[in-house]
C-alpha angles and dihedrals in degrees: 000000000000105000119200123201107228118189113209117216092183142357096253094051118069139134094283118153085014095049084054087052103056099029071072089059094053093259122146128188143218110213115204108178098197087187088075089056096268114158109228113232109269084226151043100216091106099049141066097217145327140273121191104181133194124294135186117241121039121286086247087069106104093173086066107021100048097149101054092110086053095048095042093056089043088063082057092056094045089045095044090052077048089242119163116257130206122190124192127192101309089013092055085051087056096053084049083054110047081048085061108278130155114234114219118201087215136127102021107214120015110177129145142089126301136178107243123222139198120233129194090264086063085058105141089348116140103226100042093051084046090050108034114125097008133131107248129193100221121182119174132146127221101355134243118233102221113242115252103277100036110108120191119243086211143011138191129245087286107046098262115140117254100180134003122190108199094182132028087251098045135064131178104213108190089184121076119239095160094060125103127190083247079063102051093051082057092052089052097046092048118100097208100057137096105212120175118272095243097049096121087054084048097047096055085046082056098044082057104045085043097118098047099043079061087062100050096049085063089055096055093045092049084050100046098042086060099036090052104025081237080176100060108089108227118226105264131191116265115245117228122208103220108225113202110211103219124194 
């Protein structure tokens, strides 16, 4: 069975739609929630591919994000085992960022529905002809300038990037294709969380586009299952069970 490592960045915000979809394609997950205090493996010999999900403060907030250098070098361990990598929201903004982005701690909150475009960059590219000319639910917080040389598959209506993919295994996604209007209820209900200040506004505009934001989750997976071959199992390490001989 293919196994993908998913980083949790808060208890609201998991894999959800997405997490249904591919349990249908016989994938499991390994969830690490580094904001409990969980160390994060120091390799990707046991995974198929990785998962960085959303997260609620910018990535410059040290008080909050205190594991983005380990994150980010576990994107290096994953690359260089030449692992698929998905990146959602904040953890799109990570994958910008291990390619050489700036992260920026404005604006704060940026969540709401956008048109996504394809730019010449998405030329042939699964996810941006997937996703060119439909509604998305993006929630980020703080922002990441893209590096010269790292053009976006898709903008906005005003030219802002929606996803990268700085190799051909890996993809920043700023939009959220795994949310669901159930996970944003728990967002709001979490104290911990920062949501933005207009997310019951946005939850009734998500109950209505349900049924296309459903759609659209089955896009991106189509895309990123052939963008990033998600069916084909990787070769993992075995893992011995150690038997002590006793007298």
């Amino acid at each position: 069975m293919k196994n993908y490592l998913v980083v949790q960045h808060t208890y609201s915000e998991f894999l959800g739609l997405v997490e249904s979809q591919l349990e249908k394609r016989d994938i499991g997950f390994s969830y690490f929630r580094p904001f409990v205090g969980q160390e994060l493996p120091g390799s990707a010999a046991q995974f198929d591919g990785l998962w960085l999900l959303g997260g609620a403060w910018p990535l410059t907030d040290e008080e909050h994000n205190p594991q983005v250098s380990d994150e980010l070098n576990l994107i290096k361990v994953f690359q260089k085992a030449g692992r698929p990598i998905v990146g959602l929201g904040m953890g799109g903004q990570l994958v910008a960022m291990a390619a050489g982005g700036t992260p920026k701690a404005e604006p704060m909150h940026t969540a709401k529905f956008v048109t996504a475009s394809k730019t010449t960059a998405g030329e042939g590219d699964p996810i941006a002809e997937e996703l060119d000319g439909r509604r998305v639910l993006v929630m980020y917080n703080g922002d990441v300038d893209l590096p010269e040389g790292l053009e976006p598959i898709l903008v906005d209506e005003d030219g802002h990037w929606l996803a990268v993919r700085p190799d051909p295994l890996s993809y920043g996604l700023l939009f959220r294709p795994e949310m669901k209007p159930g996970m944003l209820e728990d967002i709001i209900m979490e104290a911990r969380h920062n949501p933005p200040p207009h997310i019951g506004e946005l939850l009734g505009e998500a109950r209505m586009e349900w049924s296309q934001m459903q759609e659209t989750t089955a896009l991106v997976l189509k895309g990123l299952v052939t963008g990033l071959s998600l069916m084909q199992e990787r070769r993992k390490m075995p893992v011995f069970n150690l038997k002590v001989e006793t007298q």
